[in-house]
PLY file of the C-alpha trace (Angstrom):
ply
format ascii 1.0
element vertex 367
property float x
property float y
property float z
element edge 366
property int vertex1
property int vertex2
end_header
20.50 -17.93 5.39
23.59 -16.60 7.50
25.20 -15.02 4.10
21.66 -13.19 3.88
21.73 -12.15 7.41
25.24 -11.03 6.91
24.60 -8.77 3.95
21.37 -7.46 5.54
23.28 -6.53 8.95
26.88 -5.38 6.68
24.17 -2.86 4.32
22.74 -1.45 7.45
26.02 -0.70 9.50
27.78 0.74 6.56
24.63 2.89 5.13
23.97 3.82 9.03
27.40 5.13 9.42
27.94 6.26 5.54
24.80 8.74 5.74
26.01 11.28 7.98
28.92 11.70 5.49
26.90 11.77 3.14
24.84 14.44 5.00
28.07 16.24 4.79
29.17 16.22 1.40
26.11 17.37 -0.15
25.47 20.25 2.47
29.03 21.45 1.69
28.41 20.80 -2.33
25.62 22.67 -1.29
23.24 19.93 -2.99
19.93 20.72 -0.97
16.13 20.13 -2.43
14.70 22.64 -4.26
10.97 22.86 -2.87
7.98 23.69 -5.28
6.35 26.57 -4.31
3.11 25.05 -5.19
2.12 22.30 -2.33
1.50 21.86 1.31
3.14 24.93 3.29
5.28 23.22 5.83
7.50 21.90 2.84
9.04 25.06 2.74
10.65 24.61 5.43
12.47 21.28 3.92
14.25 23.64 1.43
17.74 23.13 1.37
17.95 19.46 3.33
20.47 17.40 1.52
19.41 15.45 -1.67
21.11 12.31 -3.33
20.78 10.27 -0.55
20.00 7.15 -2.50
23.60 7.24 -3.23
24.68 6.27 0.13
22.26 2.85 0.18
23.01 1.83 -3.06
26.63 1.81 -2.44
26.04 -0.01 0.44
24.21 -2.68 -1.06
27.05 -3.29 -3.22
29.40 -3.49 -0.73
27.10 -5.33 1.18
26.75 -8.02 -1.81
30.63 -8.49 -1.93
29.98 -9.46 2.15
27.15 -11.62 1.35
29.25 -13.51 -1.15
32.67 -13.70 1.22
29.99 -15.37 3.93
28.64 -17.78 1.06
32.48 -19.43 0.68
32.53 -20.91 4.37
28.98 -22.12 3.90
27.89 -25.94 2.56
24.95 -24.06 0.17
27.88 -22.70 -1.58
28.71 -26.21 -3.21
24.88 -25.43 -4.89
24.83 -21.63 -5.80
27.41 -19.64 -7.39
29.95 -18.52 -5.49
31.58 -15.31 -8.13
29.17 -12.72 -9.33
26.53 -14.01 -11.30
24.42 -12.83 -14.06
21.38 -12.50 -11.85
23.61 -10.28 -9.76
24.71 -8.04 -13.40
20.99 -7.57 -13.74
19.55 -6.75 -10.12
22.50 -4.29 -9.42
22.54 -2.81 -12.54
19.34 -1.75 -12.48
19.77 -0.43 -9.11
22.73 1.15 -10.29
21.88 2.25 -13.64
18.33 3.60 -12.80
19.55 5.38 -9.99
21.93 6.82 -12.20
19.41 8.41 -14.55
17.72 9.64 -10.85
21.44 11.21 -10.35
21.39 12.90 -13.21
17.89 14.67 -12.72
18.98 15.41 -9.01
22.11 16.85 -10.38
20.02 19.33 -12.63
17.89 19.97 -10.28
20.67 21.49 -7.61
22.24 23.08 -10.62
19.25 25.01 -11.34
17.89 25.71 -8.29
14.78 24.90 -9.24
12.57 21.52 -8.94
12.84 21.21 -12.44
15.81 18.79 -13.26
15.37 16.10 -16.36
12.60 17.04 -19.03
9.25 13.90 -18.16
10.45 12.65 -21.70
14.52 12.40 -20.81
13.37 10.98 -17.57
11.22 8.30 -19.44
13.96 7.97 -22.07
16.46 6.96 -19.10
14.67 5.03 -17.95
13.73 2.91 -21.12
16.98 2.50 -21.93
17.77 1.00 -18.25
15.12 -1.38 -18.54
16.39 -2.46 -22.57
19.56 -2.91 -21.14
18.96 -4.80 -18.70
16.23 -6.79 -20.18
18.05 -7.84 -22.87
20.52 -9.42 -20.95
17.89 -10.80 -18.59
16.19 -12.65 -21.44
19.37 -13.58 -23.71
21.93 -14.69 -21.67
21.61 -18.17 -20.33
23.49 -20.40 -17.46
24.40 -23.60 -18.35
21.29 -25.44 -17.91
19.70 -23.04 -20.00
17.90 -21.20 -17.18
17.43 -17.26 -17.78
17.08 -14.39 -15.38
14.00 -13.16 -17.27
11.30 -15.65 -18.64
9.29 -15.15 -22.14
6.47 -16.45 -20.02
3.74 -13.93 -17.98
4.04 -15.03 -14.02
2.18 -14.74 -10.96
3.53 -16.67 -8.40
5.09 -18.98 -10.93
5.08 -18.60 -14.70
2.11 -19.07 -16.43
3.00 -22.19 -18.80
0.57 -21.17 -21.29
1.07 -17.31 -21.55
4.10 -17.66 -23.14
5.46 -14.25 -25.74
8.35 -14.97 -26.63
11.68 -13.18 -26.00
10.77 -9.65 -27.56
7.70 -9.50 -25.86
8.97 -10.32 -22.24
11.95 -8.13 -22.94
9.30 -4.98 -23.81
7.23 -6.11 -20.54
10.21 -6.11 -18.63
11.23 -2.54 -19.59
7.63 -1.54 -18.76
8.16 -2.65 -15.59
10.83 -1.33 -14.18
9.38 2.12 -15.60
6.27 1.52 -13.53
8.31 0.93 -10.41
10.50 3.63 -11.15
7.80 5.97 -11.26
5.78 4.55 -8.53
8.54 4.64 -5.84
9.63 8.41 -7.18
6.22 9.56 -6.56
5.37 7.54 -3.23
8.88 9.69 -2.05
7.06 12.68 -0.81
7.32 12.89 2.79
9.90 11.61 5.46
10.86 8.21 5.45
7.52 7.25 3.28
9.03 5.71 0.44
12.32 4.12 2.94
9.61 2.61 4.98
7.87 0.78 2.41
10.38 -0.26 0.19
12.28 -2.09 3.25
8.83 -4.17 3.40
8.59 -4.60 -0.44
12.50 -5.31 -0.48
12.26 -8.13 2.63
9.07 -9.94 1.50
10.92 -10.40 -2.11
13.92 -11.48 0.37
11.74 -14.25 2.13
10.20 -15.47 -1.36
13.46 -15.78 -2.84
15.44 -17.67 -0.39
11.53 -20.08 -0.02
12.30 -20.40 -3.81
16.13 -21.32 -2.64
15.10 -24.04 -0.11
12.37 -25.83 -2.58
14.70 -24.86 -5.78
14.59 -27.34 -8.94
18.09 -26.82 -9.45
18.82 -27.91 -5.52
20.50 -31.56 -6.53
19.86 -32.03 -2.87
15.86 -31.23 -3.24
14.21 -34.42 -3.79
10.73 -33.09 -4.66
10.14 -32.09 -8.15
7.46 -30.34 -10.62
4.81 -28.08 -8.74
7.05 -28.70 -5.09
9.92 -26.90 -6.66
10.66 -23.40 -8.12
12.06 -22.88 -11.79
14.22 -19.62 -11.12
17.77 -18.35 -11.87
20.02 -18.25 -8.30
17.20 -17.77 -5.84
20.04 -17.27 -3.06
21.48 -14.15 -5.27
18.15 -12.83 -5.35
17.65 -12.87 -1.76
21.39 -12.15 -0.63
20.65 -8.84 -3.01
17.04 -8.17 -1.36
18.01 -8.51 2.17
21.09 -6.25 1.55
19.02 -3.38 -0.24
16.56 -3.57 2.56
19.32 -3.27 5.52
21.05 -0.36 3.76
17.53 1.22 3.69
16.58 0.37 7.18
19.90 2.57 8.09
19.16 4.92 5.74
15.65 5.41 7.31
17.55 6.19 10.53
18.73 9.81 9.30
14.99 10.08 6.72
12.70 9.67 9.08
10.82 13.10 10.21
12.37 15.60 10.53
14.91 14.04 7.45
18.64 15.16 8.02
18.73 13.71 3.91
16.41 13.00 1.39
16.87 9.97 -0.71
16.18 12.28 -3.99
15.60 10.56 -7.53
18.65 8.87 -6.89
17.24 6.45 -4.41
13.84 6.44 -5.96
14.26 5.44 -9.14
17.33 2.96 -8.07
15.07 0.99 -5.73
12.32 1.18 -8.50
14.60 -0.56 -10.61
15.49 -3.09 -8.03
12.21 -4.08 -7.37
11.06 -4.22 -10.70
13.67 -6.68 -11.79
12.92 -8.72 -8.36
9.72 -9.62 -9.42
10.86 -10.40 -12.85
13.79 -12.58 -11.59
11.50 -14.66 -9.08
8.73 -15.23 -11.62
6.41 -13.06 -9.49
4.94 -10.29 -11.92
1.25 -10.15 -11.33
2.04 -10.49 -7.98
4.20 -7.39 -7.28
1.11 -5.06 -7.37
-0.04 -6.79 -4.24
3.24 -6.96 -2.80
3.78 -2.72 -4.04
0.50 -1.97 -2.60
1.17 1.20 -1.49
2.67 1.98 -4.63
0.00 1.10 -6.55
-2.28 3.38 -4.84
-0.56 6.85 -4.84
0.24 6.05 -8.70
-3.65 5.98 -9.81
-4.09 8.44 -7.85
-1.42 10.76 -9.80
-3.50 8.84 -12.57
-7.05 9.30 -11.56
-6.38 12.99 -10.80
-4.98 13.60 -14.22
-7.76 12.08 -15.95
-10.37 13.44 -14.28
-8.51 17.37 -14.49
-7.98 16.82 -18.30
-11.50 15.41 -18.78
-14.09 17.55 -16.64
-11.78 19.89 -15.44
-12.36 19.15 -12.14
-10.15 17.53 -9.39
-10.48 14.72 -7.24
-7.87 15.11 -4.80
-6.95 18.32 -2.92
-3.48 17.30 -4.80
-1.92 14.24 -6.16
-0.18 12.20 -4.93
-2.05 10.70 -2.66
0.07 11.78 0.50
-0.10 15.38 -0.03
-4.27 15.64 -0.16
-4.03 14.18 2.93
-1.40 17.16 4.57
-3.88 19.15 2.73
-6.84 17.78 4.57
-4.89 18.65 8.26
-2.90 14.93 8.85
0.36 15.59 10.35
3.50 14.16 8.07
4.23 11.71 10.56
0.16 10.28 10.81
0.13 10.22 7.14
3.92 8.08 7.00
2.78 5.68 9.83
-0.43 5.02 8.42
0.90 4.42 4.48
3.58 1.88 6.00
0.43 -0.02 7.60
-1.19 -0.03 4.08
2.12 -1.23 2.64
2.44 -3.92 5.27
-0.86 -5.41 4.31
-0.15 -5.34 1.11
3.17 -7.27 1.62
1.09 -9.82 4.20
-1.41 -10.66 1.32
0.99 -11.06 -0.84
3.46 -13.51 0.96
0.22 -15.27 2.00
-0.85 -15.85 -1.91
2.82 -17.29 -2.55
2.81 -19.33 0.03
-0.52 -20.78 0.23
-0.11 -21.76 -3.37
3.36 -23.74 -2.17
0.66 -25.33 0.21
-2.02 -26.20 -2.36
0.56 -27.69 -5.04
2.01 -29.97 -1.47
-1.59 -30.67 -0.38
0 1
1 2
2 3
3 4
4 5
5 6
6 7
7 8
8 9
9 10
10 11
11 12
12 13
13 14
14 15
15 16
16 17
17 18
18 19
19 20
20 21
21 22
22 23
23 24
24 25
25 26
26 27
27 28
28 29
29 30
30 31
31 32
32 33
33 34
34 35
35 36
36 37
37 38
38 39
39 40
40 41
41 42
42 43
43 44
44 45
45 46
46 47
47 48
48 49
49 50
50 51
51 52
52 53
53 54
54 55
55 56
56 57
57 58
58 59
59 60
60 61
61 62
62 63
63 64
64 65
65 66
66 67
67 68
68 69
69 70
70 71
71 72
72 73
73 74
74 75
75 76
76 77
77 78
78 79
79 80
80 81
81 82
82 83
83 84
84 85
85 86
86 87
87 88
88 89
89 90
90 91
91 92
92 93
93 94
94 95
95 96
96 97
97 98
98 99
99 100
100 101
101 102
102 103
103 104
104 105
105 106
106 107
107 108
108 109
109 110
110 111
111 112
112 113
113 114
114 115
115 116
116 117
117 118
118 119
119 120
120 121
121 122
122 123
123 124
124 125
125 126
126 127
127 128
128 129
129 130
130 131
131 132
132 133
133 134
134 135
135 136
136 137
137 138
138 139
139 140
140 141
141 142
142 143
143 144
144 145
145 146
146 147
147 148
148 149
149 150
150 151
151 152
152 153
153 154
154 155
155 156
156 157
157 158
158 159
159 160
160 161
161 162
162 163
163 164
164 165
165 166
166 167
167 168
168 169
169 170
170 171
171 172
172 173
173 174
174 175
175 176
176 177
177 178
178 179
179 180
180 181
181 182
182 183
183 184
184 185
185 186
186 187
187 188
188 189
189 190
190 191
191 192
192 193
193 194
194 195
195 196
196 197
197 198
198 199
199 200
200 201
201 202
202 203
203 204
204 205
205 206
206 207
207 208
208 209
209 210
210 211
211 212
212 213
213 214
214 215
215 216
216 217
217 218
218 219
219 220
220 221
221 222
222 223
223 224
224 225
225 226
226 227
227 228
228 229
229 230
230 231
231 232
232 233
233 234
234 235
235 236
236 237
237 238
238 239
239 240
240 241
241 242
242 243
243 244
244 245
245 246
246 247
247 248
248 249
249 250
250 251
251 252
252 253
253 254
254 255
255 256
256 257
257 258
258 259
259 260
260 261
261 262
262 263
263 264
264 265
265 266
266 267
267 268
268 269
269 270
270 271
271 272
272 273
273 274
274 275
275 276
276 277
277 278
278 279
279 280
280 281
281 282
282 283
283 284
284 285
285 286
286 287
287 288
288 289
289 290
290 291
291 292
292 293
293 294
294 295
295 296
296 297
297 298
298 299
299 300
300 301
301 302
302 303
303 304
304 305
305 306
306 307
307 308
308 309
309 310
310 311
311 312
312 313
313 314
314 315
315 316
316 317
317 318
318 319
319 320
320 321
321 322
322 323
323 324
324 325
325 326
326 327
327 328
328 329
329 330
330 331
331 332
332 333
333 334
334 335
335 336
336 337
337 338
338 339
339 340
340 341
341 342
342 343
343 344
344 345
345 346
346 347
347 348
348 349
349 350
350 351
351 352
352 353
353 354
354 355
355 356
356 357
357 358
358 359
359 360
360 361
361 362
362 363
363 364
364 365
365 366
């Protein structure tokens, strides 16, 4: 636990103190948000506040990892996990990396431009596809030495579903549509100050707390002397939550300079890198069906981008003032900071239900 705490507290000091240079750098590259014209009114005044942001967290989650991992050689657990980078790490940080790349590279057109316009829907998709082949692909293929993969070819919800096994294709296409699903969800919660910080810290700590649960009751734990339904068949559990707990500190001092009134926007930078992340942190702790519940909040503004397009497209008529869901409420009079506050209660009920599920399932398999 204390190399987790240490890469939590290491991501938040260096992304606390790394943001206002980053603040900096993009004011004087002149990288500030273009703002669509059409939308609630006070965005206007939001035009020109530094974009990119999401570089500054995921760089300190990196650094943040190579802490985690210098606290992990003075600890006994490090007899048990790995102590160099692992595989687990390759794939959780490179789709952080890699997927926030893609988000770079749309935020990069976007400046250039001046407009809100940066990577065509379809380049954007095509980024992103390739990310999650990538990545997958090495998730599903590449095996430790007791034959344990990142991935599984199995469907999971709190544990993988023995029976809905698909093989290695099929889990390597569900993987990729994951991580575009997260992508995309976090990219379009990320409309208003802070909203999408907020709730990805909660998203990013409850897959922290499963992870190192899956650690302490791990099948591969020589020292765990319960087996079967007491123990948890993942790849390094303790990577996964070193890796969680230091993406959710560098967002926590991230959120210090996004909250309302923003000083820096995280951008699709940020958006689609933490997509990626938690994407592949549900794949990697065998929790699929369960990060809807856990991505609550994300779930909900999605269908309603998808509820609103479907009903425009179909009887012409809309259902929301506008979609996402945050702006119909601006629309409808809510102050930004109301509609944040409120969203990161949603999300934290979400994450409570889900944590709940996971463990009371650990409770009926003891019981």
């Amino acid at each position: 636990m204390r190399a987790v705490i240490v890469a939590a507290a290491v991501a938040f000091i260096v992304s606390l103190f790394l943001t206002p240079v980053g603040i900096r750098v993009f004011t004087a590259l002149k990288a500030g948000q273009p703002i669509r014209a059409v939308g609630p009114a006070t965005h206007q005044g939001k035009k020109g506040t530094p974009t990119m942001g999401g570089v500054v967290f995921i760089i300190a989650t990196v650094i943040a990892y190579v802490a985690g991992h210098l606290a992990l050689t003075t600890l006994p657990e490090a007899q048990i996990a790995q102590i160099g980078p692992t595989i687990t790490a390759l794939v959780l940080l490179g789709l952080m990396v890699f997927a926030g790349a893609v988000g770079f590279i749309d935020d990069f057109l976007k400046v250039r431009k001046r407009n809100s316009l940066g990577l065509s829907a379809r380049g954007k998709l095509v980024g992103q596809m390739l990310v999650g082949a990538l990545f997958g692909v090495v998730a599903l293929y590449f095996p430790s030495t007791n034959g344990q993969t990142v991935g599984s070819t199995t469907i999971s919800f709190i544990r993988d579903i023995s029976w809905l096994d698909v093989g290695k294709v099929a889990s390597v296409i569900i993987f990729i549509a994951v991580v575009m699903a997260t992508t995309n969800a976090v990219n379009l919660t990320d409309g208003l100050d802070g909203l999408a910080t907020g709730a990805s810290v909660m998203v990013l700590a409850a897959y922290g707390l499963i992870a190192f649960w899956q650690y302490r009751h791990w099948c591969g734990d020589l020292n765990y002397s319960r087996g079967g339904a007491y123990c948890y068949s993942v790849r390094d559990p303790l990577e996964i939550a070193l890796i969680a707990g230091a993406a959710a500190g560098a967002c926590v001092g991230f959120l210090w300079w996004n909250t309302s009134p923003a000083r820096i926007f995280m951008g699709d930078t940020g958006a689609l890198g933490l997509g990626g992340l938690i994407g592949g942190m549900a794949m990697s702790t065998r929790t699929m069906l369960l990060l809807p519940i856990i991505g609550g909040l994300f779930v909900i503004i999605t269908m309603s981008v998808v509820i609103q397009i479907i009903s425009f497209k179909t009887t012409g008529k809309r259902v929301f003032r506008m979609s996402p869901l945050q702006h119909h409420f601006e629309l409808a009079g809510w102050s930004e900071v109301n509609i944040v506050v409120r969203f990161w209660i949603i999300a934290g009920i979400g994450v409570a239900i889900g944590l709940g599920l996971f463990y009371s399932e650990f409770l009926t398999a003891v019981g």
